[in-house]
C-alpha angles and dihedrals in degrees: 000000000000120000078249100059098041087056091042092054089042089047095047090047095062116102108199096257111119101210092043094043090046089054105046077047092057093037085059099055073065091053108040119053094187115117091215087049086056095049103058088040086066095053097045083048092043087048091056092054129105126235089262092045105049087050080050090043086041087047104048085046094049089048094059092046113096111234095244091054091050089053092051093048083054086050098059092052089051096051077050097052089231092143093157096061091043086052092059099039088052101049089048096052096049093052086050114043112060105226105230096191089080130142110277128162099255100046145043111201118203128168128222126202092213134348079275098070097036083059098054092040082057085057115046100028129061119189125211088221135030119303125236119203101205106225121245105270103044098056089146087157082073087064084065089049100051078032079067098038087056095055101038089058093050091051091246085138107173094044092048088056087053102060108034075056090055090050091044090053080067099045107022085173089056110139097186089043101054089040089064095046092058097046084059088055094043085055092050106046096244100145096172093061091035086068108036086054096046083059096055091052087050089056098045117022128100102189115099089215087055093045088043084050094051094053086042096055085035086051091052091047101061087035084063093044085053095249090137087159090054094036088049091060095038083066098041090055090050087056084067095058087035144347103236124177087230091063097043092048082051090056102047083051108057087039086052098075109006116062103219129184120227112281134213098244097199097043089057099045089047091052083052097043100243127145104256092177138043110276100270089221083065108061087032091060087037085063099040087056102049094045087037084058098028081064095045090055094244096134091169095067099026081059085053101055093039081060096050088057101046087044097058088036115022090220113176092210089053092047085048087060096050099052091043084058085049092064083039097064 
């Protein structure tokens, strides 16, 4: 018998008694191995439920489902564009699943994309109790951070601040948070916390297109504040982490109309304090991991951190290295 035929039997012998008709639904999943079948099961049964039932039956389902396979379902609304639906994922989860990882008076809990970021945590931040690295598989703080993305996307502003802070309570080095953070002041016209954000991501990411990014919204900024000279540089330094059409447009139009002479880019970013180089701590720890791993026989990993370095820096040793793993592997 066809999958249509099967749903339309089930579907003729239901009464209209919900309890009845509950209980024959639930007899069939017994009946019916197909996945499709069960599928459409679920809906007719969820159908029958009543309001109360169907947050029982959510929340019985939410609490079976692993963190980091929640945060990939959310993923694929958002490359849809379906914000509505990860809103409401999202904001049911959270009022489902206790989030263990809370303040208490003996831990702080913090959570690190890679051994990278943990180190330069390590390094910049000092916390008054222990700390508490959360283990991979259970990074509830990145339900803040989509939390954020949602709202952002759908213009709730304020709310959105508020929870990419409260991720970034968890992670304070992270790159793609504070990214976030400064395209939501971009957006806003908040040109303070634009740059003081920008900053940050000068001083802790390790992705060219963040760090691009950074020099771009510090660029805007001074522009703004009618520092052409200084804007002028601020672009010039992006080009060199990618070439991007916005700096280039921002160029041709300060040249356009102020004759400038070349500046020393990193004599005017370090008169402004700003980072002109890659935070050294980066590229050492870089370095520390890869060999750390190389040693271990990880090459994986090691492979990841050796990238890290020749993308902030295009060594050719390093690109040697990575080529001689390769053949490794």
């Amino acid at each position: 018998m066809s999958y249509d035929n099967i749903i339309a039997e089930i579907k003729s012998n239901l009464t209209g008694n919900k309890d009845n008709d509950k209980d024959y639904i639930i007899n069939q999943f017994k009946v019916f191995n197909s996945k499709e079948i069960h599928l459409e099961l679920g809906r007719l049964l969820w159908e029958l439920m009543s309001d109360e039932e169907q947050k029982e039956y959510k929340k019985a389902v939410i609490q079976d489902i692993p963190v980091d396979e929640f945060i990939k379902s959310v993923y694929s609304y958002l490359n849809y564009g379906d914000f509505e639906t990860a809103l409401k994922e999202l904001e049911d989860y959270m009022e489902i699943i206790p989030f263990k990882f809370r303040e208490n008076p003996q831990f702080d809990y913090f959570y690190f994309n890679n051994p990278l970021e943990e180190e330069l945590f390590r390094k910049y931040f000092k916390t008054p109790k222990e700390l508490k690295v959360i283990p991979f598989g259970e990074e509830y703080p990145r339900v803040f951070y989509l939390y954020g993305v949602v709202l952002m996307n759908l213009s709730e502003f304020d709310k959105a601040e508020s929870a990419l802070k409260k991720a970034l309570s968890y992670n304070p080095v992270s790159g793609e948070i504070l990214s976030t953070l400064s395209a939501l002041y971009d957006g806003n016209y908040d040109l303070n916390n634009l740059k003081k954000t920008a900053v940050e991501i000068l001083k802790f990411s390790y992705d060219p297109r963040e760090i691009a990014k950074a020099y771009r919204d510090l660029g805007y900024c001074y522009y703004e504040n009618k520092k052409c000279n200084i804007s002028k540089a601020l672009y010039e330094q992006s080009l060199n982490y990618e070439n991007h059409p916005r700096a280039q447009i921002e160029l041709q139009l300060i040249n356009s109309y102020l004759h400038i002479d070349e500046t020393d880019i990193k004599k005017v970013l370090n008169d402004e304090n700003i980072p002109a180089n890659i935070n050294d701590d980066i590229l050492e720890i870089s370095m520390f991991l890869a060999l750390d791993f190389e040693k271990k026989n990880l090459l994986n990993q090691s492979l990841y951190f050796y990238g890290v370095l020749y993308n902030l820096t295009h060594d050719e040793e390093v690109l040697t290295k990575i080529n001689d793993l390769k053949h490794r592997l």
